[in-house]
Z-matrix of the N, CA and C atoms (Angstrom, degrees):
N
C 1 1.454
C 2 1.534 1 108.62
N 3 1.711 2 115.80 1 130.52
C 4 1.503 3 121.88 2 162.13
C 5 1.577 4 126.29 3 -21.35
N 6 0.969 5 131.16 4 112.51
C 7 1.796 6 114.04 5 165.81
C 8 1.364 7 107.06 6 -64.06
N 9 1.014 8 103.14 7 160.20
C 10 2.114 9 116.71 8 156.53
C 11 1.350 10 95.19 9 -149.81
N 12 1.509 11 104.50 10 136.27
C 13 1.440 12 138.70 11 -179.73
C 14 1.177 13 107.58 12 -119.99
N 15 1.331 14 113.29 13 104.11
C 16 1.626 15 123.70 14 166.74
C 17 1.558 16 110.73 15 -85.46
N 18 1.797 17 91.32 16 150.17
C 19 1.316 18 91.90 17 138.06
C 20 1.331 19 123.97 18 -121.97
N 21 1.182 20 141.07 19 -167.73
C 22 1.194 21 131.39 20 -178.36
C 23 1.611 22 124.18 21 -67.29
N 24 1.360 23 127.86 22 -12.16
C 25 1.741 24 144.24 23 165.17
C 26 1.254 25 99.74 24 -18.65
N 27 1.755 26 87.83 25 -89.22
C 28 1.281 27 96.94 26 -166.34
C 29 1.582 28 130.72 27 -85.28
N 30 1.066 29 129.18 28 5.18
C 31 1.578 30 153.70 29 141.07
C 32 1.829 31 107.87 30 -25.57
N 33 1.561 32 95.07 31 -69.58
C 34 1.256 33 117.54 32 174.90
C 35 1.680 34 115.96 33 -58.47
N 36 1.382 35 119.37 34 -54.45
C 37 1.339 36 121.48 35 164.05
C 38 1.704 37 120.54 36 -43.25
N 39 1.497 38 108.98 37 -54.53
C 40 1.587 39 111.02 38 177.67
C 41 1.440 40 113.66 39 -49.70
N 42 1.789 41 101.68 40 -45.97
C 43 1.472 42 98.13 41 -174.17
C 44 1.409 43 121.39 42 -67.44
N 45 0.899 44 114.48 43 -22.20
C 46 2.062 45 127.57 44 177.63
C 47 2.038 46 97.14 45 -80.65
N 48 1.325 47 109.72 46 -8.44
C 49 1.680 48 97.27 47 -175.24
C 50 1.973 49 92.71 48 -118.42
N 51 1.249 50 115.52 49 17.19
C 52 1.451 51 131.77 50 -165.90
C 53 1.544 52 113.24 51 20.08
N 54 1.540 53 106.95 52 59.41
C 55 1.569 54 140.43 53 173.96
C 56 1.155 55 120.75 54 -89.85
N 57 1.371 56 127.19 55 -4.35
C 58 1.270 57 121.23 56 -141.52
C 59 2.297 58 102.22 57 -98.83
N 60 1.458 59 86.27 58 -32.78
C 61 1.790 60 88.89 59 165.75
C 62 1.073 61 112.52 60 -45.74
N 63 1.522 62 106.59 61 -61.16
C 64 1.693 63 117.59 62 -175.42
C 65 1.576 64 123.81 63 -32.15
N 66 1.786 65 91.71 64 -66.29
C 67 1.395 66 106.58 65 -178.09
C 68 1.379 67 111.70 66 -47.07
N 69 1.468 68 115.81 67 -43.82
C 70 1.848 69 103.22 68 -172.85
C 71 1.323 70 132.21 69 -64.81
N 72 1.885 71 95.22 70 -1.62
C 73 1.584 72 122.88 71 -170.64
C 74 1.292 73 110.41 72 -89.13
N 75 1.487 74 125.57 73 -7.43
C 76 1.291 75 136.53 74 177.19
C 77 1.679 76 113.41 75 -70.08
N 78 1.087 77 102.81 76 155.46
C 79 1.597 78 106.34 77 -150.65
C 80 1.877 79 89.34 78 -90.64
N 81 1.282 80 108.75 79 51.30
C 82 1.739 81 101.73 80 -178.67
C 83 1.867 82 110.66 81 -132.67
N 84 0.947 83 106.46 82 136.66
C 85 1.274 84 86.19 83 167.13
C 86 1.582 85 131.52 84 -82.48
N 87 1.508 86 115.71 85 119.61
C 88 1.459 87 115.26 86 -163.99
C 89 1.554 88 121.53 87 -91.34
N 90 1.121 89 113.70 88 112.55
C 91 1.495 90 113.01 89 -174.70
C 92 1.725 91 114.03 90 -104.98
N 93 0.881 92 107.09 91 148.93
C 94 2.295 93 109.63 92 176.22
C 95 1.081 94 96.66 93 -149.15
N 96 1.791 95 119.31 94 140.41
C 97 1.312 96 121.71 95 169.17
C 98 1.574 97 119.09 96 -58.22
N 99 1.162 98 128.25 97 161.95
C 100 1.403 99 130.60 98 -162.72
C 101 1.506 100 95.40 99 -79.50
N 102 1.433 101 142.97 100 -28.51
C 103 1.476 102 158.35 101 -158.48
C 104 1.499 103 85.63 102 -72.03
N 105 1.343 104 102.40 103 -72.68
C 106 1.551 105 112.30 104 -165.38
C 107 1.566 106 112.20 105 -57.96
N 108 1.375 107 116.25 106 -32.44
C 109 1.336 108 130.78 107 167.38
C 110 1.464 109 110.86 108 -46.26
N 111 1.187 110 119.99 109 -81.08
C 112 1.149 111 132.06 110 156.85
C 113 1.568 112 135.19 111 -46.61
N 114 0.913 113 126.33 112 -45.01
C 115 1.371 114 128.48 113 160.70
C 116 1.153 115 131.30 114 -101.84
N 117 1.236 116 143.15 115 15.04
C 118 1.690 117 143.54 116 170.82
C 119 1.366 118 104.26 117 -134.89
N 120 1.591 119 119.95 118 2.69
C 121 2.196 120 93.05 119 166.77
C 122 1.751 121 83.41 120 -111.37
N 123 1.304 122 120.71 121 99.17
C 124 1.082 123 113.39 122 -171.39
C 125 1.793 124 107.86 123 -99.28
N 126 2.029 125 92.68 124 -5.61
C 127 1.676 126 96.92 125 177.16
C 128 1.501 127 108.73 126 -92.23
N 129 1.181 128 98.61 127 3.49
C 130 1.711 129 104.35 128 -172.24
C 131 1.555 130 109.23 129 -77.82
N 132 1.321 131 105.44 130 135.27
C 133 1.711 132 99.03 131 173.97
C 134 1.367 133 104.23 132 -101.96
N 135 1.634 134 95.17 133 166.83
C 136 1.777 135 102.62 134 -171.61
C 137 1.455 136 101.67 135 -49.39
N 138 1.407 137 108.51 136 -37.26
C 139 2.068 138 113.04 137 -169.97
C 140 1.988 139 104.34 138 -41.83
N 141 1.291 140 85.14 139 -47.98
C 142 1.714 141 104.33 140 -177.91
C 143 1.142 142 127.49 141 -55.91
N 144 1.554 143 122.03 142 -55.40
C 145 1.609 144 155.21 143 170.54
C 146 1.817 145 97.90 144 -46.56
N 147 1.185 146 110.07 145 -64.16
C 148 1.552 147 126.69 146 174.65
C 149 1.541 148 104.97 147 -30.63
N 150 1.309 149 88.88 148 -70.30
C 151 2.050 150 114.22 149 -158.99
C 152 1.462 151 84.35 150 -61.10
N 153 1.259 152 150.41 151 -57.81
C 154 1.554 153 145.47 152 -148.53
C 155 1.844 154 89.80 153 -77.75
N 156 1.196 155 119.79 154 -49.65
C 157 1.356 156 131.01 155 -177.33
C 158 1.711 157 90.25 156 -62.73
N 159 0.912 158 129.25 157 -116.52
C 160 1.807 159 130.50 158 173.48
C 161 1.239 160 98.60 159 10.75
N 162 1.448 161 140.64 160 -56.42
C 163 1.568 162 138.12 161 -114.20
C 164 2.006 163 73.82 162 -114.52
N 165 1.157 164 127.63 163 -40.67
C 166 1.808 165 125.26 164 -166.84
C 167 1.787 166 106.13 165 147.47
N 168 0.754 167 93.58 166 -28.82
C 169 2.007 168 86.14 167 -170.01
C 170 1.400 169 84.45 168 -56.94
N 171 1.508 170 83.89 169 138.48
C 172 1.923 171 117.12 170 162.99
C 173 1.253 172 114.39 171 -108.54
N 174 1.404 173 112.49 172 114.45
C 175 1.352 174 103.87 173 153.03
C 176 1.499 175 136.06 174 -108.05
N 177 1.564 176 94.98 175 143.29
C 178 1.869 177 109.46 176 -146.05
C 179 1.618 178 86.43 177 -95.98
N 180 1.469 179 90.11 178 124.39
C 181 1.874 180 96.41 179 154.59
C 182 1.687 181 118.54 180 -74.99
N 183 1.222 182 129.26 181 113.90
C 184 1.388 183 103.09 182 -179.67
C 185 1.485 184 117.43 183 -92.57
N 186 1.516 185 113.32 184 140.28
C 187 1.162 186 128.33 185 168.49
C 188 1.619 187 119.50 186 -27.80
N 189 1.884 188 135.97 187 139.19
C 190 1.011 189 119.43 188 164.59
C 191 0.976 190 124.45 189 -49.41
N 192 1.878 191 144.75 190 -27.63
C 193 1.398 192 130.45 191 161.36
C 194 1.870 193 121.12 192 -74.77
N 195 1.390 194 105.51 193 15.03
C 196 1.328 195 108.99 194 160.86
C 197 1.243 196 109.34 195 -88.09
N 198 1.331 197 109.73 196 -44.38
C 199 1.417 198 114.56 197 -170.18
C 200 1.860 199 117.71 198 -53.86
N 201 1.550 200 84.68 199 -46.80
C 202 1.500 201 91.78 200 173.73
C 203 0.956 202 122.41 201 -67.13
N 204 1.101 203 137.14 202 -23.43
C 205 1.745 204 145.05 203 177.04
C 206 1.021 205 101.22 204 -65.65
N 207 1.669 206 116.84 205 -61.54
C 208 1.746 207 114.66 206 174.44
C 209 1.665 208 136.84 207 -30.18
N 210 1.549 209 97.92 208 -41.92
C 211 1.548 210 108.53 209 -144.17
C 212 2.151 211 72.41 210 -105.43
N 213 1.533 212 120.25 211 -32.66
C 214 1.228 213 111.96 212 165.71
C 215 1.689 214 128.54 213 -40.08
N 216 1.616 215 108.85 214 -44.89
C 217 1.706 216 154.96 215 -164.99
C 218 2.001 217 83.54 216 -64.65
N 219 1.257 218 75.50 217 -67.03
C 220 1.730 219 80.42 218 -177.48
C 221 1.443 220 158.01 219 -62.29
N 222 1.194 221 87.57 220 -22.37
C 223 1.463 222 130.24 221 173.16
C 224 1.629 223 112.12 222 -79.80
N 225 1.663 224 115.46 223 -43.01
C 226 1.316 225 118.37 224 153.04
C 227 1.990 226 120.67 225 -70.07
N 228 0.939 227 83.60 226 -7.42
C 229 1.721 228 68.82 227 -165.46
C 230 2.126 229 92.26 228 -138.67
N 231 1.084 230 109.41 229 76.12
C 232 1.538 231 99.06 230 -154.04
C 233 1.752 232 100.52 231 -79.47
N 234 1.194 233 111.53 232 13.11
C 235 2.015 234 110.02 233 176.04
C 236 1.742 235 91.17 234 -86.44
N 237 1.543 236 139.59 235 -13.13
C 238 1.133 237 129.71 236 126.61
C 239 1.336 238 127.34 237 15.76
N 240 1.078 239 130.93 238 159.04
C 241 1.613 240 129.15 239 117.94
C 242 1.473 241 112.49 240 -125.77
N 243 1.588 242 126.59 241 -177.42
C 244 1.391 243 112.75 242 -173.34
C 245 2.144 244 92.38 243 -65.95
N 246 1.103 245 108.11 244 -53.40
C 247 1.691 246 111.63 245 -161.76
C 248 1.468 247 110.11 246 -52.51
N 249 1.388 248 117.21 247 -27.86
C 250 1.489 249 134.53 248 162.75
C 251 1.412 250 105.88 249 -45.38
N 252 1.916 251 123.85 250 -45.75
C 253 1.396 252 144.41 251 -140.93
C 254 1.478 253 81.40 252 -86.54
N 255 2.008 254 116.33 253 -66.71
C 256 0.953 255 112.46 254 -152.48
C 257 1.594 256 113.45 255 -68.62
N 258 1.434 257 112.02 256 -34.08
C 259 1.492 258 95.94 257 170.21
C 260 1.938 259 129.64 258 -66.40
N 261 0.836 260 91.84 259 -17.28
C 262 1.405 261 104.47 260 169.28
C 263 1.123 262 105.20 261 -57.00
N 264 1.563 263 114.97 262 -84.65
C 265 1.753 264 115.10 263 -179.56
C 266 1.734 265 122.26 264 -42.44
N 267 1.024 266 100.51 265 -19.81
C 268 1.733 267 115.85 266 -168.17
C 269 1.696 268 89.68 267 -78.57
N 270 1.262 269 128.00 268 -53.02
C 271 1.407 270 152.01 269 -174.02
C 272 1.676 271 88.77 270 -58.11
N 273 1.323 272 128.65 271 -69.76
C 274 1.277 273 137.65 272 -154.73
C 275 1.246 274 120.10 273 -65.04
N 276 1.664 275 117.88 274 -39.79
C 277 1.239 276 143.68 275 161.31
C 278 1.947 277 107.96 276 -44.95
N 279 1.436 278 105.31 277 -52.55
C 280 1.597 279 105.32 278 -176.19
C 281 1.515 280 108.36 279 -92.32
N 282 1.307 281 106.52 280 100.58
C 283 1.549 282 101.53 281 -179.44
C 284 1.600 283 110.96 282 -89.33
N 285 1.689 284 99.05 283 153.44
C 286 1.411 285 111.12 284 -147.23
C 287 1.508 286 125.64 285 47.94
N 288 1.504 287 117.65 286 32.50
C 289 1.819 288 118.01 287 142.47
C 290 1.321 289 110.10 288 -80.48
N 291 1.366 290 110.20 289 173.45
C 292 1.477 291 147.28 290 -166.77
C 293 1.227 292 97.87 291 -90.39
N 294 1.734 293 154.68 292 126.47
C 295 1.173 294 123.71 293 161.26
C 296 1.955 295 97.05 294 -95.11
N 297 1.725 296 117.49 295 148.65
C 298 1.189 297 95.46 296 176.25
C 299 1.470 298 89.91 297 -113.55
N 300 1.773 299 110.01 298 147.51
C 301 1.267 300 94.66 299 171.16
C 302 1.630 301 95.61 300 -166.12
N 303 1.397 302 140.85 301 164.33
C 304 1.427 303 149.53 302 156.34
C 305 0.984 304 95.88 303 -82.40
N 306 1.320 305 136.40 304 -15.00
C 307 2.298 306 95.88 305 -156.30
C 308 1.469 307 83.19 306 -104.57
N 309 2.082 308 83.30 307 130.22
C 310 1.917 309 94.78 308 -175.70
C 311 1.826 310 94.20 309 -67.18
N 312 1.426 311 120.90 310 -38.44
C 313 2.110 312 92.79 311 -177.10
C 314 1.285 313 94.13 312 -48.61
N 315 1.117 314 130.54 313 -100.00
C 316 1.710 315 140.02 314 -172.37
C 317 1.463 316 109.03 315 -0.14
N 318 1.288 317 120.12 316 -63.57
C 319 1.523 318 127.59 317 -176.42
C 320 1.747 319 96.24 318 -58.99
N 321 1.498 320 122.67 319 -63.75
C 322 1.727 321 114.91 320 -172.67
C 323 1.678 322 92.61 321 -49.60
N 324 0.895 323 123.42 322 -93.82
C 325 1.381 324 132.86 323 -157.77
C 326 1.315 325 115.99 324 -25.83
N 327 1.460 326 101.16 325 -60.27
C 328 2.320 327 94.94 326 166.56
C 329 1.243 328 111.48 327 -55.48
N 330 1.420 329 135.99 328 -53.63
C 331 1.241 330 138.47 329 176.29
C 332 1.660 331 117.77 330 -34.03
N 333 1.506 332 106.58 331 -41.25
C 334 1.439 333 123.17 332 -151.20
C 335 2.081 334 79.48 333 -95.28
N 336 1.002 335 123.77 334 -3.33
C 337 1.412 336 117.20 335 -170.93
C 338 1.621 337 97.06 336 -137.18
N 339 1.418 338 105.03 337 42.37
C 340 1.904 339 120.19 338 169.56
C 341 1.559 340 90.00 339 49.63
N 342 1.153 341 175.49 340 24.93
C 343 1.190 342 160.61 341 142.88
C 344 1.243 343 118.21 342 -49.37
N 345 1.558 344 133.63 343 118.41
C 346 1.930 345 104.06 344 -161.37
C 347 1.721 346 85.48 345 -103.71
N 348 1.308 347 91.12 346 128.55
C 349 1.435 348 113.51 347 -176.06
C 350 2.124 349 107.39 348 -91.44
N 351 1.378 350 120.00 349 158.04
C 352 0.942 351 115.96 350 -162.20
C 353 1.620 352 95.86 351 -174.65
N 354 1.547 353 105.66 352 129.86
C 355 1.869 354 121.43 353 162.80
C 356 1.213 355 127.13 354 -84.03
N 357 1.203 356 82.74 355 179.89
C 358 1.804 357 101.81 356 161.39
C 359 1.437 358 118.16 357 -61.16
N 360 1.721 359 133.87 358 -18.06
C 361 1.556 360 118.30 359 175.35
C 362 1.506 361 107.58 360 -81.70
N 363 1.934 362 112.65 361 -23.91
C 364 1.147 363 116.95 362 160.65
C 365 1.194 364 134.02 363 -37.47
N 366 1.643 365 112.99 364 -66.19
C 367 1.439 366 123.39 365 167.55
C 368 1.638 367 114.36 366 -53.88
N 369 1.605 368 112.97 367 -24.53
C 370 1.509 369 98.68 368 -179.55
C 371 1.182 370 126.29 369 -70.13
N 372 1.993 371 98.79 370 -23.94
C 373 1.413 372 102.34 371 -172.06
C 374 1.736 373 104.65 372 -89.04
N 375 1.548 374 107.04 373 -25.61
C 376 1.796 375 99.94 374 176.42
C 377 1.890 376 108.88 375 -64.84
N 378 0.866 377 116.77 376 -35.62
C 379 1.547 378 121.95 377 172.11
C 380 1.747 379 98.93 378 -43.05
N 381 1.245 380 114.31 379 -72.48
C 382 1.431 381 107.73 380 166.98
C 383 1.257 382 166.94 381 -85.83
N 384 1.635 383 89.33 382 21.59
C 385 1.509 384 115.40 383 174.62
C 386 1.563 385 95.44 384 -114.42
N 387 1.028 386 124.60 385 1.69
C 388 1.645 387 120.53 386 170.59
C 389 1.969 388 114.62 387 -118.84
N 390 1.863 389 97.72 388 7.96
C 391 1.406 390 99.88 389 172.63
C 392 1.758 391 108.05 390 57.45
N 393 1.180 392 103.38 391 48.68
C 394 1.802 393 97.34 392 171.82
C 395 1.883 394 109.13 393 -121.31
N 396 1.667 395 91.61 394 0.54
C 397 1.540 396 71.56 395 -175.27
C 398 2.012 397 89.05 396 -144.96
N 399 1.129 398 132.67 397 146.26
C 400 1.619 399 144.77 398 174.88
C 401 1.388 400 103.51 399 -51.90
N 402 1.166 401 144.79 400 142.44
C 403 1.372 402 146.42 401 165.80
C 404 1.458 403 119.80 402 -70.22
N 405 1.585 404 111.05 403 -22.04
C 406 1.533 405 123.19 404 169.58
C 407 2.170 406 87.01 405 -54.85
N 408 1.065 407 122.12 406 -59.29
C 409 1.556 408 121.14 407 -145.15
C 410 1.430 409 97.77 408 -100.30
N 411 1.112 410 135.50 409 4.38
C 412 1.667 411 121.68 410 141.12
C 413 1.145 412 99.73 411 -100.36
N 414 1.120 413 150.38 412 17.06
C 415 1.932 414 141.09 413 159.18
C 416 1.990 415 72.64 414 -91.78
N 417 0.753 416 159.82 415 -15.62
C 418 1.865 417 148.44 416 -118.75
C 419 1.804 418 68.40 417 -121.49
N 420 1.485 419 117.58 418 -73.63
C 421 1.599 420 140.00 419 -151.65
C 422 1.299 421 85.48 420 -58.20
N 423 1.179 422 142.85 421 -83.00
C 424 1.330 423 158.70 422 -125.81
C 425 1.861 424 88.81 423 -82.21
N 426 1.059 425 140.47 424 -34.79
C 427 1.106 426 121.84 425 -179.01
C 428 1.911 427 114.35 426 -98.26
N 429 1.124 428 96.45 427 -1.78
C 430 1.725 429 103.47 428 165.61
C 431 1.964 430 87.49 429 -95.01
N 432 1.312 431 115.69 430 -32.80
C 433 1.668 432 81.16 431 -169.35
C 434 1.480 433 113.92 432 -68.09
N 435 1.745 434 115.01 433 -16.00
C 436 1.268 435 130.86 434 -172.48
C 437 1.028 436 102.36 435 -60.31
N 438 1.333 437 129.88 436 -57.78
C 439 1.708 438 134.84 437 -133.16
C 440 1.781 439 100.94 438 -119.46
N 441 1.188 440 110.23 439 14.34
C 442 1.580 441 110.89 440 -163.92
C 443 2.025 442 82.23 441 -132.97
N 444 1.842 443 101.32 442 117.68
C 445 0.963 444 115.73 443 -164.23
C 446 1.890 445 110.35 444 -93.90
N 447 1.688 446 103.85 445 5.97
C 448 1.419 447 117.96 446 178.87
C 449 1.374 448 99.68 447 -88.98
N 450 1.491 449 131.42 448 -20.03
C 451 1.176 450 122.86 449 -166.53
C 452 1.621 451 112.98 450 -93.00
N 453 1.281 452 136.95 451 139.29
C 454 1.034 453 145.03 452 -173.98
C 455 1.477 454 128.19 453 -73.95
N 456 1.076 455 119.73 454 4.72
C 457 1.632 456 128.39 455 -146.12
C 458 1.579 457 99.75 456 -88.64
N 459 1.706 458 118.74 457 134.59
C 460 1.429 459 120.47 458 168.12
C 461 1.910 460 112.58 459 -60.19
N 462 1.683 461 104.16 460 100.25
C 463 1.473 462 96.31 461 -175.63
C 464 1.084 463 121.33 462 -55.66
N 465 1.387 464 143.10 463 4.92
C 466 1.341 465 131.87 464 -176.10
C 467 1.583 466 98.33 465 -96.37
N 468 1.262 467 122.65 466 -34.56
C 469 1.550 468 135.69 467 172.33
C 470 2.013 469 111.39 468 -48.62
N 471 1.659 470 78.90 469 -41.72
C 472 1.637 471 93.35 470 -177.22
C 473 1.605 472 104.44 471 -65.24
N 474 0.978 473 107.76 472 -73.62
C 475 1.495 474 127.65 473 -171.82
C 476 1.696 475 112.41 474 -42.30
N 477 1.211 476 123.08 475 -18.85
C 478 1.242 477 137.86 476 -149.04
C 479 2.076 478 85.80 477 -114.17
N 480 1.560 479 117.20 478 -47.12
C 481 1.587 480 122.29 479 -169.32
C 482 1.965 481 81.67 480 -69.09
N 483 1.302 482 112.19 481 -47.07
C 484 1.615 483 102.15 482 -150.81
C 485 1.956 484 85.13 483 -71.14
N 486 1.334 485 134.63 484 -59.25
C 487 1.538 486 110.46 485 -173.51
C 488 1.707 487 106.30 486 -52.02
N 489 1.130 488 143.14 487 -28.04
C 490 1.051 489 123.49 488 -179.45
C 491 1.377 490 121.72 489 -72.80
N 492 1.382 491 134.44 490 -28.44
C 493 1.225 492 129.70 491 155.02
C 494 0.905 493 124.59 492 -91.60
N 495 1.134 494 139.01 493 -1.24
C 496 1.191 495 123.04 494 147.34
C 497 1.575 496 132.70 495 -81.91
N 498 1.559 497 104.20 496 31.37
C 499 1.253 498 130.31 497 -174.27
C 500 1.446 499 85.69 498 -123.81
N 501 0.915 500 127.44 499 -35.27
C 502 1.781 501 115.59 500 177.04
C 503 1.684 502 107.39 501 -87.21
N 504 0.984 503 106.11 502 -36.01
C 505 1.398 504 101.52 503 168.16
C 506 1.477 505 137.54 504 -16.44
């Protein structure tokens, strides 16, 4: 089975488009460092944390020479953050995973180190090429990711997922 390596971005995005059941229903195995687990879904309630845990997400403790690699990761590239670091290494460790993540440094940098990196329009479209979610309610996601100015998404990318389903519609 596929890995997927989150970081916390798009975690946070699903949960504001109330995606996040879905996603764990995807035929991948989902891994997040325990840091990011713990410290970056800070809107997440335990109810939530549980259900992603219940649903398959793993969360990975990383080893002290992960750690160091991370805070190493970062130190070269300081538009980083350490949780940026640790998903990276978490990503780097599983060769041939998915890393999922918004932050465009994070996305260049895995990319630039063969990692095939992948978002949230990704997951919108695996949600519906694996039939786990109605096309009425990712046209639903895709127009809160539009109009919701916390979310990170290239709007022309956006605008382009919402005419396409709503061509399947």
């Amino acid at each position: 089975m596929r890995i997927v390596v989150s970081d916390s971005s798009c975690l946070i995005d699903l949960r504001k488009a109330s995606l996040l059941d879905a996603f764990v229903r995807l035929p991948y195995e989902l891994l997040i460092p325990n840091t990011l687990f713990d410290g970056e879904l800070v809107k997440f309630t335990a109810a939530q944390k549980r259900a992603l845990v219940r649903g398959g997400l793993r969360v990975i403790d990383l080893p002290g020479e992960s750690v160091l690699r991370a805070v190493d990761v970062t130190r070269q590239l300081p538009r980083l953050s350490i949780h940026d670091g640790f998903a990276f290494v978490l990503a780097e460790q599983h060769a041939g995973c998915v890393l999922l993540s918004g932050d465009g440094a994070l996305r260049t940098y895995a990319a630039s180190c063969a990692i095939e990196v992948r978002g949230v329009l990704w997951v919108i479209d695996e949600l519906h090429r694996h039939n786990l979610v109605p096309v009425e309610t990712l046209l639903e996601a895709l127009a809160l990711f539009a109009a919701d100015d916390t979310v990170r998404l290239p709007a022309r990318e956006v605008a382009a997922s919402i005419r396409r389903y709503q061509g399947l519609g």
